[in-house]
C-alpha positions as CSV (number, residue, x, y, z in Angstrom):
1,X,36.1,14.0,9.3
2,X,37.3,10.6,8.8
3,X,37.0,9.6,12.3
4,X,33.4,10.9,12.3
5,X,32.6,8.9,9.2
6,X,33.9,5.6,10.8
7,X,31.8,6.0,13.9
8,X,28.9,6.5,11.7
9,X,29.8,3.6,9.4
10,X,30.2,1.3,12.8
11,X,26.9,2.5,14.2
12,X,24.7,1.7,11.2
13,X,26.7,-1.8,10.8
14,X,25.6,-2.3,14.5
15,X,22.2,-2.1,13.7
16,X,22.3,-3.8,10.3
17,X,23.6,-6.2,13.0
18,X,20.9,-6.4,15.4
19,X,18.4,-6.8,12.3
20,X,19.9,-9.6,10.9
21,X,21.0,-11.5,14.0
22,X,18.4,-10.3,16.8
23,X,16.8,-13.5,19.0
24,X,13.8,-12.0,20.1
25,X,11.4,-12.8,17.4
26,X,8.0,-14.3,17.6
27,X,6.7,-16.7,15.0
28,X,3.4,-14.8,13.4
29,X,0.8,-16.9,11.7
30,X,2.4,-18.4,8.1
31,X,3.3,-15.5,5.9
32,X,2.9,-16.1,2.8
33,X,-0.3,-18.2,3.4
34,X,1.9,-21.4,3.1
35,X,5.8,-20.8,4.3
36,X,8.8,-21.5,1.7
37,X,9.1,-25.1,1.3
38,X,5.7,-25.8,3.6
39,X,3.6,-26.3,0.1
40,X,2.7,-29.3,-1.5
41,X,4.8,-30.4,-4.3
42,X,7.6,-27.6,-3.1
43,X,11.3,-28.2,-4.5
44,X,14.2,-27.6,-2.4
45,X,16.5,-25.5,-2.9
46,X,14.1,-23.7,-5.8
47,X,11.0,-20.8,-5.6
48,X,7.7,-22.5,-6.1
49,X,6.3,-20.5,-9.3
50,X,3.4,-18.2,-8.5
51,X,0.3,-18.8,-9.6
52,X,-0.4,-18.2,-12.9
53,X,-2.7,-15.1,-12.9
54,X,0.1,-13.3,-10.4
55,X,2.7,-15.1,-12.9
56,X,1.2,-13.2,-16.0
57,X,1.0,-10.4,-14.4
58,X,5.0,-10.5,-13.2
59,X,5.8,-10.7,-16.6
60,X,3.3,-8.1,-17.6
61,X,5.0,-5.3,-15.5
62,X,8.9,-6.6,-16.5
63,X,8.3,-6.4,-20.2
64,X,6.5,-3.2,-19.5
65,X,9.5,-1.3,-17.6
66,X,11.7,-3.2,-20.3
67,X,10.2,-1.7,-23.2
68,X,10.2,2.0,-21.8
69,X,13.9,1.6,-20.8
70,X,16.1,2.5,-24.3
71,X,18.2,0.3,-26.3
72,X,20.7,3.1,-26.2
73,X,23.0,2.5,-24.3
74,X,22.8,-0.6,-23.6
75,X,19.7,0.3,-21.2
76,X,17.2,-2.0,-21.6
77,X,19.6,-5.3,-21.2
78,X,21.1,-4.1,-18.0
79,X,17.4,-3.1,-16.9
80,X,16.2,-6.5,-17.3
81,X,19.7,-7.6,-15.5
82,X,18.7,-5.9,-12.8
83,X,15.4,-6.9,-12.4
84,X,16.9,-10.7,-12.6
85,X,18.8,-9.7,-9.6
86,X,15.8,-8.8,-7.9
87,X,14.0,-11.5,-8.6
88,X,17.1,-14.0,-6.7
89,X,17.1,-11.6,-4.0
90,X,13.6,-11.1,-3.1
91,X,12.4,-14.1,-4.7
92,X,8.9,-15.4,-3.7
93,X,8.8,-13.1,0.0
94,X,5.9,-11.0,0.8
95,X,6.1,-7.2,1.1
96,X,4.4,-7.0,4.6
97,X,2.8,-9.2,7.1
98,X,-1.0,-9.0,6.9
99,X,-0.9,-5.6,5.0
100,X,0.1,-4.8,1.3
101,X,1.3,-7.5,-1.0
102,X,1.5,-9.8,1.5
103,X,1.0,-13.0,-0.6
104,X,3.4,-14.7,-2.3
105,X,6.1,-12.5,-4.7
106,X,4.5,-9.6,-3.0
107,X,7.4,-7.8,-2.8
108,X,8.6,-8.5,-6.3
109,X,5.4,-7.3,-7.7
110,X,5.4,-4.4,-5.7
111,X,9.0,-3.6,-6.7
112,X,8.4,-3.5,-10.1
113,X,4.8,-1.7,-9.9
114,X,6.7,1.4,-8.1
115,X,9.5,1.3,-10.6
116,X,7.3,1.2,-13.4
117,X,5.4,4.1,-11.6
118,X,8.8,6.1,-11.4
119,X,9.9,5.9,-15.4
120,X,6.2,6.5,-16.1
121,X,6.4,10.0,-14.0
122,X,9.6,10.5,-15.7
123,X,8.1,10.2,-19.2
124,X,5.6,13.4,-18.3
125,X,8.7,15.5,-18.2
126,X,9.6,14.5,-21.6
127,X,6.5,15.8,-23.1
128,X,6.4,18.4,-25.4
129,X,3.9,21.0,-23.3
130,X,5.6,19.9,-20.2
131,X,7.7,21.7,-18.3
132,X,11.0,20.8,-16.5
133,X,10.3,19.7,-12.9
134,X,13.8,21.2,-12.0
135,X,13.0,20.4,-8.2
136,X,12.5,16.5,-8.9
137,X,15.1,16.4,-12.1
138,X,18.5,17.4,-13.1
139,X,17.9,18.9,-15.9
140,X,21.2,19.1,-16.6
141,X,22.4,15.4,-16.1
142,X,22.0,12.7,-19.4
143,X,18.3,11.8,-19.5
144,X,19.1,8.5,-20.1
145,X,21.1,8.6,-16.7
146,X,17.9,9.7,-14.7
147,X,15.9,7.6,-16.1
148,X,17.9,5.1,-14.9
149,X,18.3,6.6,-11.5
150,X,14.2,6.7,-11.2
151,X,14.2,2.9,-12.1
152,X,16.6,2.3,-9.6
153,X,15.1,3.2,-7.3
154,X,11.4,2.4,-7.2
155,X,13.0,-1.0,-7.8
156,X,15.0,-0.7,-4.5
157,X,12.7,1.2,-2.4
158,X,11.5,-1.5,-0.6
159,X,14.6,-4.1,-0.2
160,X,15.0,-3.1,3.5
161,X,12.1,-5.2,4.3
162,X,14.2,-8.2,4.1
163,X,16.0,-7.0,7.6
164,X,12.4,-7.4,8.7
165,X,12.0,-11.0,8.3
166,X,13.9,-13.8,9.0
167,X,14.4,-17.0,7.1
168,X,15.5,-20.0,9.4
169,X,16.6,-23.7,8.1
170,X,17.6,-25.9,11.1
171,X,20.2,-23.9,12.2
172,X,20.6,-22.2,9.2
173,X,19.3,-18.4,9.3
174,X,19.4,-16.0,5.8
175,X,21.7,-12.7,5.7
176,X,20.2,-10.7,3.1
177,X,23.4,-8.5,3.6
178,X,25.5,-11.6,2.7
179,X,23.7,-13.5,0.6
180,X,20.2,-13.6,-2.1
181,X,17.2,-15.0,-0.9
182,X,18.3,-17.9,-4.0
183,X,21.5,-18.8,-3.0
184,X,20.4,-19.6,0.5
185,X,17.5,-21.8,-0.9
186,X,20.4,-23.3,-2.9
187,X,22.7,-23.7,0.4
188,X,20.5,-25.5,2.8
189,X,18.8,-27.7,0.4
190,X,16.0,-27.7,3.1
191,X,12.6,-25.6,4.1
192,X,12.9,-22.7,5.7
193,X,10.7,-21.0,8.1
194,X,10.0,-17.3,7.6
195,X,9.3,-15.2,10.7
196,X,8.6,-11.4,10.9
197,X,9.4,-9.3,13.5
198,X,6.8,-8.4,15.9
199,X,8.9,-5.2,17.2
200,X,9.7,-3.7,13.5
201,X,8.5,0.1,13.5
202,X,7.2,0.9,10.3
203,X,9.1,2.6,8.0
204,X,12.4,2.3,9.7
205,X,12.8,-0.4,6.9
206,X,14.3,2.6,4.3
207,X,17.4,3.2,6.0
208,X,18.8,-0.3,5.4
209,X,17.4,-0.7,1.5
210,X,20.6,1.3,0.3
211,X,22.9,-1.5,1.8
212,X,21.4,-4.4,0.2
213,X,21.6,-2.4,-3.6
214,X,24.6,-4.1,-4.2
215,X,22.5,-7.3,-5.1
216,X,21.4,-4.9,-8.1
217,X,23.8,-3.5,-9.3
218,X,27.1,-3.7,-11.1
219,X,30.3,-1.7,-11.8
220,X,28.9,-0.9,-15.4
221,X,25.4,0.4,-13.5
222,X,27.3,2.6,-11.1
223,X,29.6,3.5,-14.1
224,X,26.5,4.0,-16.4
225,X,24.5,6.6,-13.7
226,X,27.5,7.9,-12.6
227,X,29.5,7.7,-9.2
228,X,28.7,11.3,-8.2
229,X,25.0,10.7,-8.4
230,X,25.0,7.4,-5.9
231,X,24.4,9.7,-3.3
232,X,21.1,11.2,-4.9
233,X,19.9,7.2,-5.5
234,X,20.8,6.7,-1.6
235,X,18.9,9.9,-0.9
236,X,16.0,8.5,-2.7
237,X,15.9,5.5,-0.8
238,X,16.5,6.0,2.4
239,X,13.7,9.6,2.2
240,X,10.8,7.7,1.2
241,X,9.7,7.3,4.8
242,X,11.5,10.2,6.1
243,X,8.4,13.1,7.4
244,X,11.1,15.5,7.1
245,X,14.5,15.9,5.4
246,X,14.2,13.8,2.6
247,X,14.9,15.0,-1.2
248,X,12.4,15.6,-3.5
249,X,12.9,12.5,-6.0
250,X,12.4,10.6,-1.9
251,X,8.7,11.9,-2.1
252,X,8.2,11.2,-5.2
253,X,8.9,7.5,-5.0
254,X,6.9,7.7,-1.0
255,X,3.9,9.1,-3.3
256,X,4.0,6.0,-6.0
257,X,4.9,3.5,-3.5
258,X,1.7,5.0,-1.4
259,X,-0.6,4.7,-4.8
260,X,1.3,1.1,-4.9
261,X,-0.5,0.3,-1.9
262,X,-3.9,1.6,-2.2
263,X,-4.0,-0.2,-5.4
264,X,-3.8,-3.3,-3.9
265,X,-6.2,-2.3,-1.2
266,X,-9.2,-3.8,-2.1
267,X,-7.7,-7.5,-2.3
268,X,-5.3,-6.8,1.2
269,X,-8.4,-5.2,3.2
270,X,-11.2,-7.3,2.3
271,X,-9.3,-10.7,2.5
272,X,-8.2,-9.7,6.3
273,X,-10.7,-10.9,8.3
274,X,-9.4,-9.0,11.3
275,X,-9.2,-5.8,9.2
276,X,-11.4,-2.3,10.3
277,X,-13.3,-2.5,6.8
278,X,-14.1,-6.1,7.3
279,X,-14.8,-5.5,10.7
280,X,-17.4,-2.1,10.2
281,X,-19.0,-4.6,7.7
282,X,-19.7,-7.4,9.8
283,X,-21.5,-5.2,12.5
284,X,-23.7,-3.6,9.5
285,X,-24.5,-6.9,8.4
286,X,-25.8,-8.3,12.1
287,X,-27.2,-5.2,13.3
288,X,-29.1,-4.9,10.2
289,X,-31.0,-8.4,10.3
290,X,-31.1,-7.8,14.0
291,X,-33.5,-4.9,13.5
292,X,-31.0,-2.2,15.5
293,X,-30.4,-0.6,12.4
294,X,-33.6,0.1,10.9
295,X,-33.9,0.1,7.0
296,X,-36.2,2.4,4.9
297,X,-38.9,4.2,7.5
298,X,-38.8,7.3,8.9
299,X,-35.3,8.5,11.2
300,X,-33.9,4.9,10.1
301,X,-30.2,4.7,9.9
302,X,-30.2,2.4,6.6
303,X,-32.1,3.4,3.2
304,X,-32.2,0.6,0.5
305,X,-33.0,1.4,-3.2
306,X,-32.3,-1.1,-5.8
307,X,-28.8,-2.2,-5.7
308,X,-27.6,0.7,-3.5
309,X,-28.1,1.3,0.6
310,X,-26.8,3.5,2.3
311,X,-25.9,4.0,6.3
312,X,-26.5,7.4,7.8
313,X,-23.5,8.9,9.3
314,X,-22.1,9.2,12.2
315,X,-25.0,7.6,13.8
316,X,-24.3,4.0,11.9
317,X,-21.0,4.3,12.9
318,X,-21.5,4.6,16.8
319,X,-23.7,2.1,16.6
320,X,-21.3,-0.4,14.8
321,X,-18.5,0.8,17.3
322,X,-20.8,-0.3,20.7
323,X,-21.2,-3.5,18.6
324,X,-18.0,-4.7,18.1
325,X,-16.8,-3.1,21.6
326,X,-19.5,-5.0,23.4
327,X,-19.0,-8.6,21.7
328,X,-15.4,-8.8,20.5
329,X,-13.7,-5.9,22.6
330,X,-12.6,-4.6,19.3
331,X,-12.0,-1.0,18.4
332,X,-12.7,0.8,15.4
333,X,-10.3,3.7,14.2
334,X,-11.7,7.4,14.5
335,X,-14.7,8.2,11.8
336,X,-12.3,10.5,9.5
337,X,-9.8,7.2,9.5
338,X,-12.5,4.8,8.9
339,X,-13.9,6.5,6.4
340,X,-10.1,6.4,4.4
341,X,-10.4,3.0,4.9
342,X,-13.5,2.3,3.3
343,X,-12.9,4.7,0.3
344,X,-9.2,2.7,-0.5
345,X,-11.1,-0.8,0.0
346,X,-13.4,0.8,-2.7
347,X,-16.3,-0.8,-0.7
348,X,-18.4,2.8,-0.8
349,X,-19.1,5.0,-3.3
350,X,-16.0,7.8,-3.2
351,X,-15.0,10.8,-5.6
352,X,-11.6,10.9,-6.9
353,X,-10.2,12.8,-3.8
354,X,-11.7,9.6,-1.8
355,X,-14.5,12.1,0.0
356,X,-17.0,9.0,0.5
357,X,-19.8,10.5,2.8
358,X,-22.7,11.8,0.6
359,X,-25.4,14.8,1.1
360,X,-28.4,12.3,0.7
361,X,-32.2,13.1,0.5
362,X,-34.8,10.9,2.3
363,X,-38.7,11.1,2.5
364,X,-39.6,12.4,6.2
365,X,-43.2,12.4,8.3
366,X,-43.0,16.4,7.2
367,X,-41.6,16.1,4.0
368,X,-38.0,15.7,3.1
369,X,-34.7,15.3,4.7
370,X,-31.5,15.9,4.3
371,X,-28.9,13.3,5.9
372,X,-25.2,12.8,5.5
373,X,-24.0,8.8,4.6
374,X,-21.9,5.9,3.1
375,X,-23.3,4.6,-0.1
376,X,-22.4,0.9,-0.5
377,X,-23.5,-1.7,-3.3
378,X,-26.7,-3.1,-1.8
379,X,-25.3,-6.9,-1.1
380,X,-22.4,-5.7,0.4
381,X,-24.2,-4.8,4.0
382,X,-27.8,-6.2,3.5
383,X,-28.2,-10.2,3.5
384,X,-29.7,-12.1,0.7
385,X,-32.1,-13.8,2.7
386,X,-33.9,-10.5,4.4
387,X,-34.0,-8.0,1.1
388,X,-38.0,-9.5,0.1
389,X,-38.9,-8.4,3.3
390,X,-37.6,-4.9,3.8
391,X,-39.8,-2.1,3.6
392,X,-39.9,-0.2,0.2
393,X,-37.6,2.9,0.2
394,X,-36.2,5.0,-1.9
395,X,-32.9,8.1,-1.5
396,X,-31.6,10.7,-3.9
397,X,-27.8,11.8,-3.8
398,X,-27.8,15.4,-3.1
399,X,-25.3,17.4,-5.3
400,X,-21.9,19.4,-3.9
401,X,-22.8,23.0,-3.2
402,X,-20.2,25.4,-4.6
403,X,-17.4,26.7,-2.3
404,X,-18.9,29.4,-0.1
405,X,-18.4,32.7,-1.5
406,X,-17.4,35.6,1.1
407,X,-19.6,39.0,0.2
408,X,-17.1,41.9,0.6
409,X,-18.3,44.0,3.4
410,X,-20.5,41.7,5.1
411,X,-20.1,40.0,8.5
412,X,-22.0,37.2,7.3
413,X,-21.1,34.1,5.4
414,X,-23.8,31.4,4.4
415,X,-21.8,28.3,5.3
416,X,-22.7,25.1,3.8
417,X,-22.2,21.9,6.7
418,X,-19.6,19.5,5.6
419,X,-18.2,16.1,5.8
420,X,-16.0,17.6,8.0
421,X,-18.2,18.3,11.0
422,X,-19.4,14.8,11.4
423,X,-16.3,13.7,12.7
């Protein structure tokens, strides 16, 4: 047993290794926008401060876990010890490359949102008409203690990431494992160059986030939660991007850290130029003008009324996908995927289980037609310039049908088509 542990122990230091010390890297395109230390006015050896709208809203989300972590305890002063910690660790590093939170402090505010996210899930147990989620909980542990455990880790869910990146000064290179993100600024008294790694797979980040927890926390934390329950906070950590075998308090952080993301979509998806939503977009919005994608007559693609248009479906997206394959070799995802895409960048109109194509109902040269399609704000896909001189048009949204009802006996269904069979 002991001999198995210490083969286990020396593989995972061998790749905590590789991480930190690997020489293959490639330099991507600055990341945050500017680099540590490449801004104007930058101080050595300190974090520029963010600006102040992403400032306010740091401190927004700190005094927010802060006040639903107890005074009992002493709870609420070692919360905002931790989160100190964090904020020296992580200090003003992105949470991805070109995706989520990928500006400046993106990975602090992320941390906090998903911890804020896990004591606010917490609470719901703690309701009067709610019952105990025994499968997610211990019901049996000190509340207090779980609630902690929950911070803890949507806090720490992420910290991995920082064997993604690496920091370089001269000759100088960061070792999260060793060493906060602060006290390296503080050591080399110079600016550092961040680089990501182009070979990171994603997700394989969770396995290291446990190793770097001792930033965090103290002997009075690990006293305070309890030594027997570390293993349940490493469980939750390294689960979260685990498709099978992780606990259930795992895929319950996976879930917030997911509705972490898709919050920030909208800001992420449209600022990407290179992105698939951006990218759909731009072909609407040169086909359109163009005249390929006809606008308000008969079997057009495109209906405009008012501040809404819509784009008939599949047929608009086939058309943008020859587009963009034709000029700029680029590929769009597969309909179903796009179609995600553009419900998270909350660019079309979407229901709250983000179903986004519509049953829509258009005049026709025999009267009137049913169509499936996007719905997008009107200046999203149609230029300024060329709305005087479209045609007049007009489309009704089409109610959801009930659920088909099966008549007992019968070989026949009526079957209503769905979203589904467009592909």
């Amino acid at each position: 047993m002991v001999k198995t542990a210490a083969a286990v122990s020396r593989k995972i230091w061998r790749q905590i290794s590789r991480q930190i010390f690997r020489q293959n890297r490639t330099l991507t395109l600055p990341v945050p926008a500017h680099p540590r230390g490449q801004e104007s006015g930058a101080v050595l050896g300190m974090f520029e401060p963010p600006p102040e709208s992403q400032r306010v809203l740091l401190d927004q989300l700190t005094e927010t876990i802060l006040s639903r972590l107890p005074e009992e305890m002493d709870c609420r002063a070692r919360g905002a010890r931790v989160i100190a910690k964090l904020r020296d660790l992580v200090g003003d590093l992105p949470a991805s490359a070109d995706h989520h939170h990928s500006s400046r402090f993106g990975l602090l505010q992320h941390s906090l949102e998903v911890a804020l996210k896990m004591l606010e899930e917490f609470e719901k147990t703690l309701l009067p008409d709610a019952p105990p989620d025994v499968a997610l909980f211990n019901t049996e542990a000190d509340p207090l203690q779980t609630q902690y455990l929950c911070f803890l880790a949507g806090l720490g869910h992420d910290l991995g990431k920082l064997f993604d990146i690496e920091m370089v000064a001269g000759e100088q290179r960061w070792s999260p494992l060793n060493q906060t993100y602060a006290e390296f600024l503080r050591q080399v008294k110079r600016e550092p160059v961040l680089e990501w790694n182009e070979k990171r797979v994603r997700g394989a980040h969770a396995q290291f986030s446990p190793w770097l927890m001792h930033h965090l926390l103290s002997p009075a934390d690990i006293r305070f939660i309890g030594l027997e329950r570390l293993p349940e906070l490493t469980g939750a950590l390294t689960g979260t991007h685990a498709s099978d075998d992780s606990t259930p308090l795992a895929r319950l952080v996976s879930t917030l850290d997911q509705q972490s993301v898709e919050q920030a979509a909208p800001d992420w998806m449209l600022k990407r130029p290179d992105s698939k939503v951006n990218q759909f977009i731009r072909a609407l919005r040169h086909l359109i003008p163009d005249g390929r994608l006809r606008v308000n007559s008969p079997g057009a693609p495109v209906y405009v009324t008012g501040h809404k248009a819509t784009v008939v479906v599949p047929r608009s997206i086939s058309a943008a996908r020859a587009f963009l394959k034709q000029e700029d070799r680029i590929r769009l995802p597969s309909n179903h995927h796009l179609y995600d895409l553009l419900a998270q960048a909350e660019v079309v109109e979407a229901d709250e289980n983000r179903q986004c194509v519509k049953r829509i109902r258009v005049p026709g040269k025999r009267g009137p037609v049913e169509l499936y399609a996007l719905i997008f704000a009107t200046n999203t896909i149609i230029p300024q310039e060329i709305l005087p001189i479209l045609p007049k048009g007009t489309f009704e949204v089409v109610p959801e049908e009930p659920a088909p009802v099966v008549v007992a006996n019968s070989d026949e269904v009526k079957r209503t088509p769905t979203p589904e069979s467009l592909g």
